[in-house]
N, C-alpha and C positions, 0 to 999 in steps of 0.2 A: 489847373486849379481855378483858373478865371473861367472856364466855362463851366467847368461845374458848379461853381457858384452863383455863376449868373442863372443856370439849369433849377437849382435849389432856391433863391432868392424869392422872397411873396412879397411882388409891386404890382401895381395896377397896367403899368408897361414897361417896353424894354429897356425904358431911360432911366421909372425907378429901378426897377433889376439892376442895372448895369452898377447903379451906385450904393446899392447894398453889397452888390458882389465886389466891388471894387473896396469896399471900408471893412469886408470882411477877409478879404485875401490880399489885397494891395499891397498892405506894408509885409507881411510877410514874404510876400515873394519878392519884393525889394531886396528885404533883408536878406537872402537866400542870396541873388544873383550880386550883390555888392559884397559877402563874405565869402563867394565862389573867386571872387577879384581879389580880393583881399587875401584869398589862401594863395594864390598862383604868382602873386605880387616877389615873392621869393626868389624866383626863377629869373628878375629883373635883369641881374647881373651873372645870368648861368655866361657861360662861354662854348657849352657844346650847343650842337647845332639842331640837337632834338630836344633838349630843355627848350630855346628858344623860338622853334617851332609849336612846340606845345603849348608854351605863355602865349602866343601870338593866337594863336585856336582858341584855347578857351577864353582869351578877353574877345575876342571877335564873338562867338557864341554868346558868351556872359552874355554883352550889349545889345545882341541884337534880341536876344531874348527876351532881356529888361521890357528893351521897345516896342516890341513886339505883343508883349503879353501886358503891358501898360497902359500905352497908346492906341496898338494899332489894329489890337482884338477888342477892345471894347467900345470902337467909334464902330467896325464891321457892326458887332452885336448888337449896337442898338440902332442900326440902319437896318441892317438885316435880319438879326436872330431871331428866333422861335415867339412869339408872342406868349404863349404857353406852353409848357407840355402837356403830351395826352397819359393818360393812361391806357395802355393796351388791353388792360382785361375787360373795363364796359366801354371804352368810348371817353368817359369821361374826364373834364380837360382839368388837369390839376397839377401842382405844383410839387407833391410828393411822392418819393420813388416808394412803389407799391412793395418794395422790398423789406423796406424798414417801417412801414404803419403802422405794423404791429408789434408793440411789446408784451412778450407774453410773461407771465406770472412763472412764481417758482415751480409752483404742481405745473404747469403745461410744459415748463420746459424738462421736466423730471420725465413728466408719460411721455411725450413727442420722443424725446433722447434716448429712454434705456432700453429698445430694443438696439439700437446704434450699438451702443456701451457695448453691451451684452454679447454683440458679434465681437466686436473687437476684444474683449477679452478672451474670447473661443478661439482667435485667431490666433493671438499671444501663446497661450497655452496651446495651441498646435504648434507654434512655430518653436517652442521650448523643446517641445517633443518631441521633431526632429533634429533637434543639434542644433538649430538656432544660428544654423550657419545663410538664412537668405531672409532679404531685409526688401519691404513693400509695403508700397502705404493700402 
């Protein structure tokens, strides 16, 4: 989540990035690894030997996670990380995934989609046809 935020963040460098990406995901992923702790905290007083194993993993995990993904990925990142991303289709260096730039309208998504539909529904109704006993996406 920290590096894709830091991947998505628009700063002039990797220090603003780091602190955008950090005040967009930080406390969530806190919140995540302290209610991961907080749900395991149960097993405190287990007495078998695999409950007690397992509390000891995942606070170990939890933690180092926490650390890891708090501390110890975003001083990397902005020593080392990416100054930019590229865009692979022209070359050009930009900061949004060429995936999502475009929002398209309700007509483009209607034409683009209903030859889609349109199979799948022929497929449905074949698959009726035969008894409807085999199942594929």
């Amino acid at each position: 989540h920290i590096c894709h935020a830091f991947m998505a963040a628009k700063g002039t460098n990797r220090n603003d990035r780091m602190s955008i990406a950090l005040e967009t995901v930080g406390v969530p992923v806190l919140n995540a690894g302290i209610t991961s702790i907080i749900g395991v905290m149960v097993l405190v007083n287990a007495e078998s030997y695999i409950f007690v194993s397992f509390l000891k993993m995942m606070l170990l995990v939890n933690i180092l996670g926490i650390l890891h993904s708090l501390l110890f990925l975003p001083v990397l990142l902005s020593i080392f990380g990416p100054s930019r991303s590229t865009n692979s289709r022209d070359g050009k260096m930009s900061n949004e995934n060429p995936r999502f730039s475009k929002v398209l309208s309700d007509e483009e998504f209607k034409t683009n989609n209903s030859n889609h539909v349109q199979h799948d529904l022929v497929d449905i109704v074949e698959l009726e046809k035969n008894g409807g006993t085999e199942f594929y996406l």
